[in-house]
C-alpha positions in Angstrom: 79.7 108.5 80.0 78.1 111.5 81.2 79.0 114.8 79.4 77.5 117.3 82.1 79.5 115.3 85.2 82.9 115.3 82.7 82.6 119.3 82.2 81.4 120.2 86.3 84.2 117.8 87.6 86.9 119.8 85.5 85.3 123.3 86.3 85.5 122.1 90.0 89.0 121.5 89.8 89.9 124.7 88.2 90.3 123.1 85.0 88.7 124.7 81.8 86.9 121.8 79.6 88.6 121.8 76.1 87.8 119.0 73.7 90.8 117.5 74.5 90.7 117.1 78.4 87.0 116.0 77.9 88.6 113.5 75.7 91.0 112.2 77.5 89.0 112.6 80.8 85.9 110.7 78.5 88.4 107.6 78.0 89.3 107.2 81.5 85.8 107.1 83.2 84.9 104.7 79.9 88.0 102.0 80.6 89.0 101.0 84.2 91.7 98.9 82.8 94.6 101.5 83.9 96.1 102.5 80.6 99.4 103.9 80.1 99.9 107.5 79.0 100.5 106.3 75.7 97.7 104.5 75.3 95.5 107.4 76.4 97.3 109.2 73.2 96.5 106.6 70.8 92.9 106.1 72.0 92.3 109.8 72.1 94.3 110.7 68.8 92.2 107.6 66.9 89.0 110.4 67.8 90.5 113.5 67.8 93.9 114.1 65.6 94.4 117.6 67.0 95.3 115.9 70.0 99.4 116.1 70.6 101.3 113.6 72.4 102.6 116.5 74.5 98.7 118.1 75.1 97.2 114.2 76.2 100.3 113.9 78.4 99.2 117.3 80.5 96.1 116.9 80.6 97.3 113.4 82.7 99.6 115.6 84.4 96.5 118.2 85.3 94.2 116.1 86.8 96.6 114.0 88.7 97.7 117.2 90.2 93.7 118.2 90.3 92.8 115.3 92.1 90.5 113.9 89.3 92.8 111.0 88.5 95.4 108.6 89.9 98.8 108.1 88.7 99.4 104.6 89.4 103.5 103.5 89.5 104.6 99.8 88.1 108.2 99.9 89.2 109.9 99.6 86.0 107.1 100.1 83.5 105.2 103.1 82.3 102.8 104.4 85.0 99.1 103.7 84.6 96.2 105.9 85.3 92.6 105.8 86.9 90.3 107.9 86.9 89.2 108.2 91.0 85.6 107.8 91.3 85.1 105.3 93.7 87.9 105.0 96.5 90.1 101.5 95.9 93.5 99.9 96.7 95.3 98.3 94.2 97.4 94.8 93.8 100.0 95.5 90.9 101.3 91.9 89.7 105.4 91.0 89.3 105.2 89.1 86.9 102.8 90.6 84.1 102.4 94.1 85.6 98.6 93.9 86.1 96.9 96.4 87.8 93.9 95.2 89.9 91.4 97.0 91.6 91.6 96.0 95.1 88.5 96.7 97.4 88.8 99.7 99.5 89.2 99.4 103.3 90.7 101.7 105.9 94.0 102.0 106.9 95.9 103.5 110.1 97.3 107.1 109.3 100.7 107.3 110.0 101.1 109.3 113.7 101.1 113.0 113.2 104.3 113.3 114.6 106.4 110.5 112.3 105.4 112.8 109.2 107.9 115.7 110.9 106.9 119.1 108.6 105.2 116.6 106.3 101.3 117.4 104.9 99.5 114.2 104.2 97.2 114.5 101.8 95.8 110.9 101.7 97.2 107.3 101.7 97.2 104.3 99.7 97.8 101.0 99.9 99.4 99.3 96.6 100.0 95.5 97.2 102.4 93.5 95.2 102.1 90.1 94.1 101.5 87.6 91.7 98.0 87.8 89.8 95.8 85.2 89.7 96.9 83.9 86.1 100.5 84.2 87.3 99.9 83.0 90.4 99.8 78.9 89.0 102.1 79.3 86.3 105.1 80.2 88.9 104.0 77.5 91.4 104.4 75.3 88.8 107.6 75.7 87.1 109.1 75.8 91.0 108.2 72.3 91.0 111.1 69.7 89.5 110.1 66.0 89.5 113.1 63.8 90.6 113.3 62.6 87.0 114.2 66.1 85.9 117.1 66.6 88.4 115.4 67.6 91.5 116.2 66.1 94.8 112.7 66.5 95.6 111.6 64.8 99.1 112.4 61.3 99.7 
């Protein structure tokens, strides 16, 4: 982790660099798994005690506003975070709630006049799926021999 590229990417942004954005803005660039907000907070707190729940969560709020991070939504589990450097998709699993980086490619933008009043800022492509750990474990439990009750094929 660089310390000079943590404190010029929060000037840029507007963003003063107090010990505990450069905290939590350290543990992102460190760990590309996606945390939660929470478990920002604990990493950061485990550092730093003067960090507050309320302070960690934002900071989060800051630089996903500032452009710095992304706020990554698992429909019905806590939202995940990544810091931005490199542009990427991401595949988000149904069954374990994984988040994946994906690879980034282009996509179409949506035709200027669909968006109405509307000002995109950028687009994303999240895909949904089962992971590759999920993945066999489903395939298999959807097949039933005959001799456990399934018609199976004859």
């Amino acid at each position: 982790m660089d310390a000079e590229a943590i404190k010029r990417s929060l000037e840029r942004s507007g963003l003063r660099c107090t010990p505990q954005r450069y905290g939590v803005m350290g543990f992102l660039m460190e760990h590309t798994g996606h945390p939660t907000a929470a478990e920002v907070f604990e990493a950061v707190n485990r550092l730093d005690p003067r960090s507050s729940r309320a302070t960690t969560y934002n900071n989060l709020r800051d630089f996903v506003q500032a452009g710095l991070v992304r706020e990554v939504a698992v429909e019905g589990r806590a939202a995940r975070f990544d810091a931005k450097g490199v542009r990427h998709h991401h595949f988000i699993c149904d069954h374990c709630g994984n988040v994946e980086d994906m690879e980034w490619y282009d996509m179409p933008r949506p035709a200027s006049g669909s968006l109405g009043k509307r000002i995109l800022r950028e687009c994303e492509l999240i895909v949904r799926g089962l992971c590759a750990k999920c993945a066999p474990r489903h395939a298999s439990r959807r097949k039933i021999s005959p001799q456990q009750g399934g018609a199976g094929p004859r």
